[in-house]
VOPAGU-2260 file (C-alpha; in pm, 1 decimal, decimal comma):
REM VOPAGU-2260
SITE   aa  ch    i         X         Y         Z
SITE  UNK   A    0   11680,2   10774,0    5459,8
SITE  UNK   A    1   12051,9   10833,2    5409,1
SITE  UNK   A    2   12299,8   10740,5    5174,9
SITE  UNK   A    3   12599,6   10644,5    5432,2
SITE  UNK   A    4   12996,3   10555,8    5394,4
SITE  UNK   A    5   13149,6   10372,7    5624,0
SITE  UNK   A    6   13536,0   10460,4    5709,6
SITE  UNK   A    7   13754,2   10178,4    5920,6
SITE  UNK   A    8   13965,4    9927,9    5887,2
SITE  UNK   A    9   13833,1    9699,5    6149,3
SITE  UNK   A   10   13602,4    9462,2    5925,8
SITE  UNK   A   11   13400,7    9367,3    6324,9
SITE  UNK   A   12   13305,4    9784,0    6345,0
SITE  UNK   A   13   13207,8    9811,5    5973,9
SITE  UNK   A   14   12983,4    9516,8    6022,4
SITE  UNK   A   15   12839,5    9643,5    6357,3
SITE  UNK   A   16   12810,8    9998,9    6159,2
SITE  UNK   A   17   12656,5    9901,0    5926,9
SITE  UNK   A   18   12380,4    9655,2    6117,7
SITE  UNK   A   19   12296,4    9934,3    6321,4
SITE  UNK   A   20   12248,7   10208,0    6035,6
SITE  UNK   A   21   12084,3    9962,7    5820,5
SITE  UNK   A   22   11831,0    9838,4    6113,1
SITE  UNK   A   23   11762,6   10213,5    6115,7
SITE  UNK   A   24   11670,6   10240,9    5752,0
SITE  UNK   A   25   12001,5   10403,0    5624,7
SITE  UNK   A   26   12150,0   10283,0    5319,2
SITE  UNK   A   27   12514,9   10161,2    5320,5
SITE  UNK   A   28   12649,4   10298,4    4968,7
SITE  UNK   A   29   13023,0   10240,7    5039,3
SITE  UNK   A   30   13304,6   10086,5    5293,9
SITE  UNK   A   31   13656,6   10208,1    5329,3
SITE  UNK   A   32   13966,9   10059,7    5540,0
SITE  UNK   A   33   14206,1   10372,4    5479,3
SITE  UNK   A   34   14185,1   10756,5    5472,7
SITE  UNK   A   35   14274,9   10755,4    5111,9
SITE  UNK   A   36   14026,1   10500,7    5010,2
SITE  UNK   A   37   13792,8   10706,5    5212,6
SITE  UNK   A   38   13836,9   11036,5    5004,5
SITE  UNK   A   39   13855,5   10844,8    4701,5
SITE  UNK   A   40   13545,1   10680,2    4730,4
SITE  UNK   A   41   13358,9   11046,4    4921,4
SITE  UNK   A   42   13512,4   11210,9    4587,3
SITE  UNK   A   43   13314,2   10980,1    4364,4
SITE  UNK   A   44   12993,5   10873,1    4560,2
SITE  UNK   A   45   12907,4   11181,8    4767,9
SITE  UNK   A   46   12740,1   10989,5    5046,0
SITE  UNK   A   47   12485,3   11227,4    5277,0
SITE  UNK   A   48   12715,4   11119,6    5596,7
SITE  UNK   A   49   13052,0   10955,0    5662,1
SITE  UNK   A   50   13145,1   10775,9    6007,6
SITE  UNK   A   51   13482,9   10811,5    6025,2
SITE  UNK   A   52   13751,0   10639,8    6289,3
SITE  UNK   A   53   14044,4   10807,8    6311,4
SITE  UNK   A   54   14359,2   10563,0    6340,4
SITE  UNK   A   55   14388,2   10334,8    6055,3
SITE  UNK   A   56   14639,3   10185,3    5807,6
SITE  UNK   A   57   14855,2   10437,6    5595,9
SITE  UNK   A   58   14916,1   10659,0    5840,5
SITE  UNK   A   59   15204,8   10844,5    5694,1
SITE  UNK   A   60   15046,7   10887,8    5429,7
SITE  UNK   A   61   14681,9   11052,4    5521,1
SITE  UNK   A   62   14524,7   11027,1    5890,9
SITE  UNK   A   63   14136,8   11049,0    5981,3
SITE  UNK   A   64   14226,7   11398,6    6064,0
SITE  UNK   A   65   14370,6   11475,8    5706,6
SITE  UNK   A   66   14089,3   11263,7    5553,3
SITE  UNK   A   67   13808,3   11499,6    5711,4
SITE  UNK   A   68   14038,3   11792,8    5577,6
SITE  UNK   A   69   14048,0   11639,5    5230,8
SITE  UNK   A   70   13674,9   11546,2    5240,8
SITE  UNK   A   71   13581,9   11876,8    5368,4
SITE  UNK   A   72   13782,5   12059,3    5060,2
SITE  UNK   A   73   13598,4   11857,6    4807,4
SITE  UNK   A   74   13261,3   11924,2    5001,5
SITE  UNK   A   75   13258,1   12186,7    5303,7
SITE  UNK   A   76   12917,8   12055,3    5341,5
SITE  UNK   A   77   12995,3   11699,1    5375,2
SITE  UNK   A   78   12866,3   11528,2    5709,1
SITE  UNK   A   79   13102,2   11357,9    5904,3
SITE  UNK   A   80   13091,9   11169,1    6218,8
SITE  UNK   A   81   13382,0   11108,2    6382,5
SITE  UNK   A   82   13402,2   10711,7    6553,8
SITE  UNK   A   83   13679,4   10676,6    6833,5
SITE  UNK   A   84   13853,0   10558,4    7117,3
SITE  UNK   A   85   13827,7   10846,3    7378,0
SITE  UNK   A   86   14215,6   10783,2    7463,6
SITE  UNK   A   87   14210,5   10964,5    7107,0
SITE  UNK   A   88   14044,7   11258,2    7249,3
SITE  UNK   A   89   14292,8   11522,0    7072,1
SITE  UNK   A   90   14233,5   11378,1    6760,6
SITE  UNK   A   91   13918,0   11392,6    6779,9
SITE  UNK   A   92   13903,9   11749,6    6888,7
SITE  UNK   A   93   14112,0   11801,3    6581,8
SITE  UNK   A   94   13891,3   11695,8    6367,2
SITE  UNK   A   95   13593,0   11846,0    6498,5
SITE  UNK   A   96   13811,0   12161,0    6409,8
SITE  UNK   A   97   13883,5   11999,5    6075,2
SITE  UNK   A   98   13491,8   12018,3    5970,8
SITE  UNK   A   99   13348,0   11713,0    6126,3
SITE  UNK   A  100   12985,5   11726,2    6283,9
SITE  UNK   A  101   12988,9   11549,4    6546,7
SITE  UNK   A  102   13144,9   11195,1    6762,1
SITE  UNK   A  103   13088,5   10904,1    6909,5
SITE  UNK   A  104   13333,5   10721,6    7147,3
SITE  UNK   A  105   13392,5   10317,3    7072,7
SITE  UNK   A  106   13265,1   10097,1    7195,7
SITE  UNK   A  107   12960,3   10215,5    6981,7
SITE  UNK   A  108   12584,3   10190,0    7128,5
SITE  UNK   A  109   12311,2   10190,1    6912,5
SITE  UNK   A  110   12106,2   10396,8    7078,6
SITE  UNK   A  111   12384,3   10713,3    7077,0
SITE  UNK   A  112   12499,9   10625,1    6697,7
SITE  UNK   A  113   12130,8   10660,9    6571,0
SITE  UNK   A  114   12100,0   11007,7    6789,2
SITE  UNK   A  115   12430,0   11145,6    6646,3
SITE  UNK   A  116   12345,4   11003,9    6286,4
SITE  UNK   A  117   12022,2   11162,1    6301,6
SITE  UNK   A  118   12118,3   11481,2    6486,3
SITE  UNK   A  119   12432,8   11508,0    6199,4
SITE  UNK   A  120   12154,2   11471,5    5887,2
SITE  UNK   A  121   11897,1   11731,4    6048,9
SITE  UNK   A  122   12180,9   11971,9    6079,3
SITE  UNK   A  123   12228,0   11949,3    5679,4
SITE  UNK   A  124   11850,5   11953,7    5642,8
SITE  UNK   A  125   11837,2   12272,8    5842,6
SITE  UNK   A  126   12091,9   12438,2    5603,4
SITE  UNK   A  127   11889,2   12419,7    5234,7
């Protein structure tokens, strides 16, 4: 199916991420724990979707925010879905504005990440 990156620095979600995706026949091509690592690795791999949380480690350097903003300059068709808290709500809405597809609020449910993972891929299907 996909070709999926994984973006946050809590080792538990990345695990859960990825059990659910890969249950769901997605392919897991690459992890990240920062918003640098995360643009890094998009810039190289070019994954068909990113999840992306949006508080992590390095902060002052580069945000989830300003990781969808870099991602999005590399690709403005990249697909990103945005993971998060909803006490992050502004963020969030931020970057939705930013060029992300789509969220999901923690704690994730299976059920609503497949939907949103699904509904984020048909959108870029719809576009070639």
């Amino acid at each position: 199916m996909a070709r999926v990156m994984i973006v946050d620095d809590a080792v538990f979600m990345r695990t859960m991420l990825t059990e659910i995706l890969v249950r769901a026949g997605h392919e897991i091509c690459a992890e990240a724990t920062n918003a640098i690592e995360a643009v890094e690795k998009y810039r190289k791999l070019r994954p068909d979707l990113v999840t992306m949380d949006i508080i992590m480690p390095l902060m002052e350097e580069l945000d989830g925010v300003g990781a969808v903003k870099e991602i999005i300059k590399i690709d403005p068709q990249a697909k990103i879905l945005i993971c998060s808290v909803m006490s992050q709500q502004s963020l969030v809405v931020d970057a939705i504005r930013s060029g992300a597809k789509d969220f999901i609020t923690k704690p994730v449910q299976p059920e609503k990440l497949i939907a949103a993972v699904e509904s984020v891929l048909l959108d870029k299907e719809d576009k070639k």
